[in-house]
DRENDO-1510 file (C-alpha; in Angstrom, 1 decimal, always signed):
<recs>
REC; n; res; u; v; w
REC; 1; UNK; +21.6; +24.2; -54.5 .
REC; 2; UNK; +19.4; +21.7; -53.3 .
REC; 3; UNK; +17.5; +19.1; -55.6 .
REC; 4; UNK; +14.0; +18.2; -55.2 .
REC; 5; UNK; +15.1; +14.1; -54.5 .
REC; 6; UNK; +17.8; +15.2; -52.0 .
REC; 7; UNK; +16.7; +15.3; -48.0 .
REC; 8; UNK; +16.8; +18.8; -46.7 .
REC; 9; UNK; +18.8; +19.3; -43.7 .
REC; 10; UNK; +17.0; +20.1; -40.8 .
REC; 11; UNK; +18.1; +20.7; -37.0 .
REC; 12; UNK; +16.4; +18.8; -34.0 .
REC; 13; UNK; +14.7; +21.6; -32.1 .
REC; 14; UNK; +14.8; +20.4; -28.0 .
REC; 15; UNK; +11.3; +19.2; -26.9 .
REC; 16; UNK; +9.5; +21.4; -24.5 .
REC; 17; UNK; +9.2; +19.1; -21.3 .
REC; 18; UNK; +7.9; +19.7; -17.6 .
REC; 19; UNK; +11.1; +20.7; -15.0 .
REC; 20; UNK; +12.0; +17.5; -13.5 .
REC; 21; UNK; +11.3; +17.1; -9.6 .
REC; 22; UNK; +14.2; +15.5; -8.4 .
REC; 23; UNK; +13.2; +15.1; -4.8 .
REC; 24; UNK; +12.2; +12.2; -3.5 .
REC; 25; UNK; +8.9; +10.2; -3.4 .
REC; 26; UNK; +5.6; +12.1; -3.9 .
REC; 27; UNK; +3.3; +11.2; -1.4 .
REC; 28; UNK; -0.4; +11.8; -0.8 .
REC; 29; UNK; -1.4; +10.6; +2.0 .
REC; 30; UNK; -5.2; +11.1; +4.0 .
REC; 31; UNK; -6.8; +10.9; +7.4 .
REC; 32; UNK; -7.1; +7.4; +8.1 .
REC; 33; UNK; -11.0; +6.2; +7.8 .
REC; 34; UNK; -12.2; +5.2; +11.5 .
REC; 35; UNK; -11.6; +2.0; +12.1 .
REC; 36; UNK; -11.8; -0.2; +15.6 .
REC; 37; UNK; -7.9; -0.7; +16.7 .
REC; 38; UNK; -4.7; -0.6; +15.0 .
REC; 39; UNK; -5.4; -1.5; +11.2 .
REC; 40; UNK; -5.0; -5.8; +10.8 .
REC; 41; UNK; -2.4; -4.1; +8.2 .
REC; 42; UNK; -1.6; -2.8; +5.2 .
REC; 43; UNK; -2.2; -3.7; +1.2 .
REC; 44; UNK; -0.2; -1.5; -1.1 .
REC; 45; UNK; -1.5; -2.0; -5.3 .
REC; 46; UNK; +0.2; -1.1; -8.2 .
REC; 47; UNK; -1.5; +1.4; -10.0 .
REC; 48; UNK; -1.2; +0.8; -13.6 .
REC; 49; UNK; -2.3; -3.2; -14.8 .
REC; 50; UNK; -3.4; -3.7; -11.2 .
REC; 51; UNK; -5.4; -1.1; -9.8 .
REC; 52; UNK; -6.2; +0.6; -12.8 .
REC; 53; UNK; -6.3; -0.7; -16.4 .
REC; 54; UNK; -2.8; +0.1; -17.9 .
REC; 55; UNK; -2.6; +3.1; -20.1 .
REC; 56; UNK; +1.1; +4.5; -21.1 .
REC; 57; UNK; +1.5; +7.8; -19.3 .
REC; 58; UNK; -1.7; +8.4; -18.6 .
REC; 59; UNK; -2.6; +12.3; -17.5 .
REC; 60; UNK; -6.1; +11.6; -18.9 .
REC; 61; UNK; -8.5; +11.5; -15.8 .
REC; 62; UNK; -11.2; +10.3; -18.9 .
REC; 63; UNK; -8.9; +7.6; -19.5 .
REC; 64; UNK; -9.0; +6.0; -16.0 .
REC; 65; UNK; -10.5; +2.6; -15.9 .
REC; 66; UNK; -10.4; +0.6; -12.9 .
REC; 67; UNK; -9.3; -3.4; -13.2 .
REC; 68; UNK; -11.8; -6.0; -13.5 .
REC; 69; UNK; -12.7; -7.1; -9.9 .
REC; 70; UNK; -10.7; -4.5; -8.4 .
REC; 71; UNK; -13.8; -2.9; -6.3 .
REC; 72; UNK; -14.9; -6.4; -4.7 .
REC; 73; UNK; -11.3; -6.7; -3.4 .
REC; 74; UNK; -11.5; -2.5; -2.4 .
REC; 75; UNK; -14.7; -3.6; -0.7 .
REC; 76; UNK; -13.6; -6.9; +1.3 .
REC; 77; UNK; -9.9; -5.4; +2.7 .
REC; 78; UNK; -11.8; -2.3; +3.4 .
REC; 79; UNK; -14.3; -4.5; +5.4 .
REC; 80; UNK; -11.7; -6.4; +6.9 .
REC; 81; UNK; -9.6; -3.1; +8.6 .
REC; 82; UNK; -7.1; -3.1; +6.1 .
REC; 83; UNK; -4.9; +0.0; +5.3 .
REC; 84; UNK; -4.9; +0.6; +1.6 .
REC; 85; UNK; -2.3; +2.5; -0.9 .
REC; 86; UNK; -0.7; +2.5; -4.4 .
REC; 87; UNK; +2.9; +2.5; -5.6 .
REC; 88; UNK; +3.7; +3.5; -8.9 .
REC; 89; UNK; +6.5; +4.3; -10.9 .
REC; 90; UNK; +5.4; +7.4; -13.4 .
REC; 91; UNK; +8.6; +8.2; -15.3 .
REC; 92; UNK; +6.6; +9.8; -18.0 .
REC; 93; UNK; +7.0; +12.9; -15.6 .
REC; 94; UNK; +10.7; +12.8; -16.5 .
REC; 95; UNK; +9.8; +12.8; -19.8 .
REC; 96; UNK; +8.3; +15.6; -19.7 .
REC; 97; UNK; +5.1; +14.1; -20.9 .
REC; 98; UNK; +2.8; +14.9; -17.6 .
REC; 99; UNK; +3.1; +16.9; -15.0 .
REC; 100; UNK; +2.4; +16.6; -11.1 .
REC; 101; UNK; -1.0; +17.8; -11.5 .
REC; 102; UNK; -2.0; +15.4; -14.0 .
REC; 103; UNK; -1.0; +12.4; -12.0 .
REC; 104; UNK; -3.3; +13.7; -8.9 .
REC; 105; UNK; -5.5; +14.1; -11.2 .
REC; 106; UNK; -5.8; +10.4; -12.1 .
REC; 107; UNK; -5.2; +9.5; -8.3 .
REC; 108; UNK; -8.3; +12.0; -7.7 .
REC; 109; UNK; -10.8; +10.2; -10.6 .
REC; 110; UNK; -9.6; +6.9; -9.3 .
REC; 111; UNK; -10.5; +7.1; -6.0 .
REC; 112; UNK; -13.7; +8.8; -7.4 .
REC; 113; UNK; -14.6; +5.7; -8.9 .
REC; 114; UNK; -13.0; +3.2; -6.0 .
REC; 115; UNK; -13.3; +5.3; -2.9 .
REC; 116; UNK; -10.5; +6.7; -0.8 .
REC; 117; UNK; -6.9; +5.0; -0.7 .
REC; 118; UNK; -5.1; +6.2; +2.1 .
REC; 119; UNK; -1.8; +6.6; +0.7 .
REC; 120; UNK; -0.4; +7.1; -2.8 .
REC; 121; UNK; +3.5; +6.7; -3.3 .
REC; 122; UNK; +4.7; +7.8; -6.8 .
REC; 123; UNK; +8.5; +8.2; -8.1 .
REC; 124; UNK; +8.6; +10.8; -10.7 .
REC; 125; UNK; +12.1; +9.5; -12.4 .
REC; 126; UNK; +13.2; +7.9; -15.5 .
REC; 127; UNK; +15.4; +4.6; -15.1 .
REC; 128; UNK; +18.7; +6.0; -15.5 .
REC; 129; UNK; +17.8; +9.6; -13.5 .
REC; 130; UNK; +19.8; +7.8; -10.5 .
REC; 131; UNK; +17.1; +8.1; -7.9 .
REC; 132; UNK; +16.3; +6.1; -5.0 .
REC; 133; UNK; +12.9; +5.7; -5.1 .
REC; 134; UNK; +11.8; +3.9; -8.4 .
REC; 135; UNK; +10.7; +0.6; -7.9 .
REC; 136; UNK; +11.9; -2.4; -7.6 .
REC; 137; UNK; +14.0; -0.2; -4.6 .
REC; 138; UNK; +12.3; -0.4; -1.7 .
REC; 139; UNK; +11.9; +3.0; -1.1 .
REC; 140; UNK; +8.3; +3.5; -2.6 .
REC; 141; UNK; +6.8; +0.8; -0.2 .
REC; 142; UNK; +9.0; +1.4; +2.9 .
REC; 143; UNK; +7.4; +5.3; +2.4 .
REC; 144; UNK; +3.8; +4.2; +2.3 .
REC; 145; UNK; +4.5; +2.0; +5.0 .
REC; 146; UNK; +5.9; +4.3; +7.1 .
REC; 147; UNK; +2.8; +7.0; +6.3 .
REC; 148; UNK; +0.2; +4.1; +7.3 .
REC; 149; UNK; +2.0; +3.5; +10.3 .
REC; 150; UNK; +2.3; -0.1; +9.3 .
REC; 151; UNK; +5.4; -1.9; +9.7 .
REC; 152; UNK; +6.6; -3.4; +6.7 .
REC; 153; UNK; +5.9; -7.0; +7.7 .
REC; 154; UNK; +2.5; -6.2; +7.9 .
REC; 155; UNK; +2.4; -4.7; +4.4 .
REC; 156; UNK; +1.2; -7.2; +1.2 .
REC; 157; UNK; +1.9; -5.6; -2.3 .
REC; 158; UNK; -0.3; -6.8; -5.0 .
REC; 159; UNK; +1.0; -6.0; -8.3 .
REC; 160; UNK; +0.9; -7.3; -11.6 .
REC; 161; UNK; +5.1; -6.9; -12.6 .
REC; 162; UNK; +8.2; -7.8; -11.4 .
REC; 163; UNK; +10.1; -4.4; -10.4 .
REC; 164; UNK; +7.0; -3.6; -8.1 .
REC; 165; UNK; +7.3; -7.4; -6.8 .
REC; 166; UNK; +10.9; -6.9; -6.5 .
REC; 167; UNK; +10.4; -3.6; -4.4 .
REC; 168; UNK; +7.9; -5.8; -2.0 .
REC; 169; UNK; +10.4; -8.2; -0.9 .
REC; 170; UNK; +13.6; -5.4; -0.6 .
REC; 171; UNK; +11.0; -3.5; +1.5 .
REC; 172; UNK; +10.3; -7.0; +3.6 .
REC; 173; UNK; +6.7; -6.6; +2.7 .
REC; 174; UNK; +4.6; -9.8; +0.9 .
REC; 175; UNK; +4.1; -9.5; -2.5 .
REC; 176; UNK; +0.9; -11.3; -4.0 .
REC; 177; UNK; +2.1; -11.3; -8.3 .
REC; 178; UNK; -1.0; -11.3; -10.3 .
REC; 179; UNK; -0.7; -13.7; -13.2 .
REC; 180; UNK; -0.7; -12.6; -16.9 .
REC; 181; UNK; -3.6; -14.3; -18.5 .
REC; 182; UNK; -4.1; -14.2; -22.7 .
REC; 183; UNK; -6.6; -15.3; -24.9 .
REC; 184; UNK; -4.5; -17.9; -26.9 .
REC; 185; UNK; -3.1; -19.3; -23.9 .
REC; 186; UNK; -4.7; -19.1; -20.9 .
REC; 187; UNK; -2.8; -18.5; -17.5 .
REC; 188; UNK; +1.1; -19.4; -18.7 .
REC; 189; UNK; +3.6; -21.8; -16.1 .
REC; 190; UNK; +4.3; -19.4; -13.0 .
REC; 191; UNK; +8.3; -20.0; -12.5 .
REC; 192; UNK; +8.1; -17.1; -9.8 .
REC; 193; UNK; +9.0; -19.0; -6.8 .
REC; 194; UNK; +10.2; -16.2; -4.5 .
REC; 195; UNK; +6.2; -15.1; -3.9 .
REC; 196; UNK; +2.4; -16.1; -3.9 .
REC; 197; UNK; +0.3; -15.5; -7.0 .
REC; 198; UNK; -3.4; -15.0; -8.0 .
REC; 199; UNK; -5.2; -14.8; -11.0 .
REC; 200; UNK; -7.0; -11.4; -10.5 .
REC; 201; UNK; -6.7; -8.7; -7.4 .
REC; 202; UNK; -10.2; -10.7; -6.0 .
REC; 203; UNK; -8.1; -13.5; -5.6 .
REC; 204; UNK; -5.4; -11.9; -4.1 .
REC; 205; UNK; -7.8; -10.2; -1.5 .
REC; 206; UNK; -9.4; -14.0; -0.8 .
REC; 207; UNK; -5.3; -15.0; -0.1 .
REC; 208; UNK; -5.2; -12.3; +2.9 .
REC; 209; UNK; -8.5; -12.9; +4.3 .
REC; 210; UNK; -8.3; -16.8; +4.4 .
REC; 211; UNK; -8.6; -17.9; +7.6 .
</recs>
């Protein structure tokens, strides 16, 4: 018999969860816009803390906010001829806390909001699923690459973390690190010395388009 102060046992019941796609890369990829020529190249973003503001597993479409100054860089590589895509690890799909339609979904309302991207590369794993395409691998950006028909060389990756940074320079693209900035401190020391950095993705755009 059980007593009111003692802890009832209880068993842990298995949380429902999505089936896991265990394939590689997903990749949505569109007609490229017309354009003069061979694209000058590629720019790949990250999509959560760069392209978009960063919001934990995110299935949400309501909940998609773009960066600041993310549409004035859009606007300038656009301009320029530029090829333009997102990479982005989304392991809450193998948590079982969104689903494949959800994250095209967000992909949709973003480019509602920023205008077409011409290639979205997404690995759907957890860290410890053993696949070969979550970032920093280089499998993400050699995929987009190879969809733009843009040889990696060609490719910069702006991105706001270090596995997506990482990915860049396994991939022999050029990744441009976007500093972390906070109110107390300002812009802290930048010890990254493998790869350019900017304050904000307009910066980053102004680094490419520098004569």
């Amino acid at each position: 018999m059980a007593y009111l102060a003692e802890p009832v046992p209880t068993v842990p019941q298995p949380r429902p969860s999505a089936p896991r796609d265990r394939s590689g890369p997903w990749l949505t990829t569109r007609p490229r816009r017309a354009v003069v020529g061979a694209p000058m190249g590629a720019v790949l973003f990250g999509r959560d803390g760069t392209l978009l503001q960063d919001v934990s597993c995110n299935g949400d479409p309501a909940m998609v906010h773009p960066t600041v100054g993310i549409r004035a860089a859009l606007a300038a590589l656009r301009a320029a001829g530029f090829a333009l895509g997102v990479v982005s690890n989304q392991p809450g799909v193998a948590r079982g806390l969104l689903r494949r339609a959800q994250v095209e979904t967000v992909q949709a309302r973003a480019e509602a909001l920023l205008g077409p991207l011409d290639v979205w590369a997404v690995c759907p794993h957890g860290p410890y699923d053993g696949c070969g395409c979550r970032m920093p691998t280089p499998t993400l950006v050699t995929a987009a690459s190879r969809a733009l028909g843009v040889p990696s060389a060609r490719v910069t990756v702006i991105c706001s973390t270090d596995a997506v940074a990482d990915a860049a320079l396994a991939a022999g693209a050029h990744p441009i690190r976007i500093r972390e900035r906070t109110a107390e401190t300002g812009y802290p020391p930048c010890t990254l010395t493998t790869h350019r950095t900017a304050g904000d993705p307009v910066q980053a755009a102004e680094l490419l388009l520098r004569p």
